[in-house]
N, C-alpha and C positions, 0 to 999 in steps of 0.2 A: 866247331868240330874238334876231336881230341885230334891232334896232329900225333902221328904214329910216323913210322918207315912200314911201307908196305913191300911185301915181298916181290920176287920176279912175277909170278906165279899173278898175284894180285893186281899188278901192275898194267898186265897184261890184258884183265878182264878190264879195267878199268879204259882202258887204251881202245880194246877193240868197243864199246858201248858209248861214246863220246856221242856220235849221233842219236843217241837215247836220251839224252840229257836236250841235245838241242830241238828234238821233236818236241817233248815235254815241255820244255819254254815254251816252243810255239802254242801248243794249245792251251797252257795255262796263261798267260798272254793274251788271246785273243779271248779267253773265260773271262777275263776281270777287262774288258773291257779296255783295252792296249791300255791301262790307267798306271803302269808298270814299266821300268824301261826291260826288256826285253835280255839286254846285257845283265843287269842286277837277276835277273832268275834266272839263266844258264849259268850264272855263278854261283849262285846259293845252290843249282842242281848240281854243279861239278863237285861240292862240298858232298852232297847227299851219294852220289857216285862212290866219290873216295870212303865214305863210313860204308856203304855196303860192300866195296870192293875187300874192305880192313875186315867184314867179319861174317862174310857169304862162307855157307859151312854146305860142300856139296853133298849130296844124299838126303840132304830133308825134305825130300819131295818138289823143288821148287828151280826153276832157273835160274841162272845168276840175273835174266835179263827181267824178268818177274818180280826177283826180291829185290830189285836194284832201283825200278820205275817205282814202286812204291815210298823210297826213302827219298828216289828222287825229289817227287812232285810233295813229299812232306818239306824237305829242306826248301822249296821253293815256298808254300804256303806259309812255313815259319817264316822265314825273311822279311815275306810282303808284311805278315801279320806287325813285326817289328819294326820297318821302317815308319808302319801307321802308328803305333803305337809311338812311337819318338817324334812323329810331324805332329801328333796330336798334341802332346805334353809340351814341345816346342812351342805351338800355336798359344796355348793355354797362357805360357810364359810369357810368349810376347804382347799380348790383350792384355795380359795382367800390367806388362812395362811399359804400357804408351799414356805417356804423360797428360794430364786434364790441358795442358798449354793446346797439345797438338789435336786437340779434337775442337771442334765447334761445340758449342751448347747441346743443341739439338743430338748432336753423334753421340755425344758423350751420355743423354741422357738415354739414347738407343740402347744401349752398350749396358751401360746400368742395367736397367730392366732388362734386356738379355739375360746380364750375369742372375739377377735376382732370379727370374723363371727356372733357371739351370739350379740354383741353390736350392731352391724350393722341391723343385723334382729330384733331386737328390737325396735330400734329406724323406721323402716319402717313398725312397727305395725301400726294400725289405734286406734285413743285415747283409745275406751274402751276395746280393748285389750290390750294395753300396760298397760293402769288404772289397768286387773287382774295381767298381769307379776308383776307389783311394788307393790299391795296390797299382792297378793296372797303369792308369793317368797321370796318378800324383808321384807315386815312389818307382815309378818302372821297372815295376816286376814282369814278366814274361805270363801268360795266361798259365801256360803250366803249371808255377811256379803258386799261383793264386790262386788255383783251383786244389793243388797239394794241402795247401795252411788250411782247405775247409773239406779237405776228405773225399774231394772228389778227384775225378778222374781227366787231364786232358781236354778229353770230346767233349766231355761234361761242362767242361769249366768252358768249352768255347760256345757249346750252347747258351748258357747261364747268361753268359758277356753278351753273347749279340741278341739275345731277348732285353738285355740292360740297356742297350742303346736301342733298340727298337723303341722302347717307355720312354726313355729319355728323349727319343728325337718327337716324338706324339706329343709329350708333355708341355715339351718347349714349344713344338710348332700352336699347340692346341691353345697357349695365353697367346700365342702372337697376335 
């Protein structure tokens, strides 16, 4: 979030909607299956809070508690999206770092043909979804971010991605 000084004025909205932020945890929370610590999204919603509170303009037809739940529960959907995104690339890193010593035969030859079926179904992506595996995965770009470099939109780019992984988890599981 752009850290700004927000005004009395702003502060104030922010202040009285605090239990907005921790409603929204709760049911986005219990949506993803408590697979979330429940602390980490009333944080990334009090981030979402503070940007609406920095730039809720009244008379657009809209209440502050209206436009405010909306950026909440986005600032909460980004976060999750990004911690997965880093446990994923993390994971990637460590599989790639565990030494032939520390695996048995057998594991290691598991492991191989895992990574093999994963190369394979990658490589049989179509460009712009292969474009998110390698921005997304490899170089930790933000969905946004990877759906911009191909003209698309956000929403777009998160449809695109989780169609990506639906192929890819069918593909792998489908030689296992």
């Amino acid at each position: 979030m752009e850290h700004r000084r927000l005004l009395a004025k702003q502060r104030a909205l922010a202040d009285e909607h605090v239990d907005l932020v921790r409603a929204i945890a709760r049911r986005v929370w219990r949506n993803l299956g408590k697979r979330v610590n429940l602390g980490d999204l009333e944080g990334h919603g009090f981030d979402g809070l503070l940007w609406a509170a920095a730039r809720f303009e009244e008379g657009r037809g809209a209440t502050f508690a209206t436009f405010a739940a909306y950026r909440i529960r986005g600032a909460m959907i980004d976060g999750v999206r990004a911690l997965r995104a880093a446990a994923a690339r993390d994971g990637l890193e460590a599989a790639a770092g565990v030494a032939a010593t520390e695996l048995g035969a057998d594991d290691l030859m598991a492991r191989l043909e895992a990574q093999r079926r994963l190369a394979r179904a990658v490589a049989r992506l179509r460009g712009r979804e292969r474009h998110f595996v390698r921005r997304i995965y490899f170089e930790g770009v933000d969905i946004a971010a990877a759906g911009a470099e191909v003209g698309i939109s956000k929403s777009w780019a998160s449809r695109v991605h989780a169609r990506t992984v639906r192929r890819l988890r069918a593909a792998v599981g489908d030689a296992a």
